[in-house]
C-alpha positions as CSV (number, residue, x, y, z in Angstrom):
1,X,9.8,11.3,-5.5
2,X,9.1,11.1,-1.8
3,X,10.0,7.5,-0.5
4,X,9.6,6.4,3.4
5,X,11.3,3.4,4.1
6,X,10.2,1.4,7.7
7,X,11.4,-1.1,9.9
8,X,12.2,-4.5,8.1
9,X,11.5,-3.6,4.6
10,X,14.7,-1.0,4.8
11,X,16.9,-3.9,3.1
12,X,14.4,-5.1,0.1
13,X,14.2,-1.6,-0.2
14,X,17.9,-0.5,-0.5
15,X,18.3,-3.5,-2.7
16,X,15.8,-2.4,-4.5
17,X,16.6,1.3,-5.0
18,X,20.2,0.3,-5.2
19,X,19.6,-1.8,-8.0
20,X,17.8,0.7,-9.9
21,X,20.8,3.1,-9.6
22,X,22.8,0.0,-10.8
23,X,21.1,-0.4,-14.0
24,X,20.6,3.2,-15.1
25,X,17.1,3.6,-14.1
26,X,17.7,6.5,-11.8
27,X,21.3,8.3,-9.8
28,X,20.9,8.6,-5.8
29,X,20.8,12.1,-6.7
30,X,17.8,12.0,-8.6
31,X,15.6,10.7,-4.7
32,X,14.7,12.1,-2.0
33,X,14.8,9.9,0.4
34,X,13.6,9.8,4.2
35,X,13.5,7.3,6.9
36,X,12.4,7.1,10.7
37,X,13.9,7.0,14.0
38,X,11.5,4.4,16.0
39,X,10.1,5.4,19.0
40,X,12.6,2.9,21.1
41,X,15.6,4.9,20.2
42,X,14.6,8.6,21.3
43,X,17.9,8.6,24.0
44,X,20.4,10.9,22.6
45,X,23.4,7.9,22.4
46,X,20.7,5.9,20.4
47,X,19.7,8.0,17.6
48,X,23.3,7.9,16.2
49,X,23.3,4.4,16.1
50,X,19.8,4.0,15.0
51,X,20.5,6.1,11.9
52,X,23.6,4.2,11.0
53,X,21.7,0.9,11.1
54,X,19.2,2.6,8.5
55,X,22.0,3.5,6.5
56,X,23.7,0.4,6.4
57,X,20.6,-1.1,5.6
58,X,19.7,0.9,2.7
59,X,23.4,0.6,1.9
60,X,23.3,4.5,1.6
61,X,25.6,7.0,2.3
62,X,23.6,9.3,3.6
63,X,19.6,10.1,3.9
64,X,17.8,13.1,2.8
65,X,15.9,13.4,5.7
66,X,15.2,11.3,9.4
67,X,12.0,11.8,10.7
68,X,11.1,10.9,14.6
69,X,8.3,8.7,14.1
70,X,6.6,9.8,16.6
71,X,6.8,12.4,19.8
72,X,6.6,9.8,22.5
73,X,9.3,7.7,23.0
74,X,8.9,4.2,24.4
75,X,10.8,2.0,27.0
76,X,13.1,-0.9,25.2
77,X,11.2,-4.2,26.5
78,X,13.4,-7.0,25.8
79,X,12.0,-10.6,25.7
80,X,13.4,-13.5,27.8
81,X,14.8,-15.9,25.0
């Protein structure tokens, strides 16, 4: 099964999927799993660190597949805090 994991949901879902691996359900072996790089990290020194920030929060090892989410990338705006 084909799962897409986005933005802030990649923990619940990790937890999730990691849970079900705990229990028996299903291995890591048995998904196929794929996530995004977001539009914001396109630059070559960000994509590493983009996909080890998925990884860590999936608590994975690895991903099946990374996808760019789209062909365009965007401009990091940071808001005054």
């Amino acid at each position: 099964e084909l799962f897409n994991f986005c933005g802030t949901t990649l923990l619940r879902t990790g937890k999730g999927i990691r849970r079900a691996i705990d229990e028996g359900i299903c291995t890591r072996k048995d998904l196929y799993v794929t996530t995004k790089l977001w539009n914001t990290y396109h630059h070559p020194n960000h994509v590493p660190l983009a996909l080890e920030r998925c990884l860590a929060d999936l608590g994975f090892d690895y991903v099946d597949e990374f996808l760019i989410h789209f062909p365009i990338s965007m401009e990091v705006m940071l808001a005054a805090i």
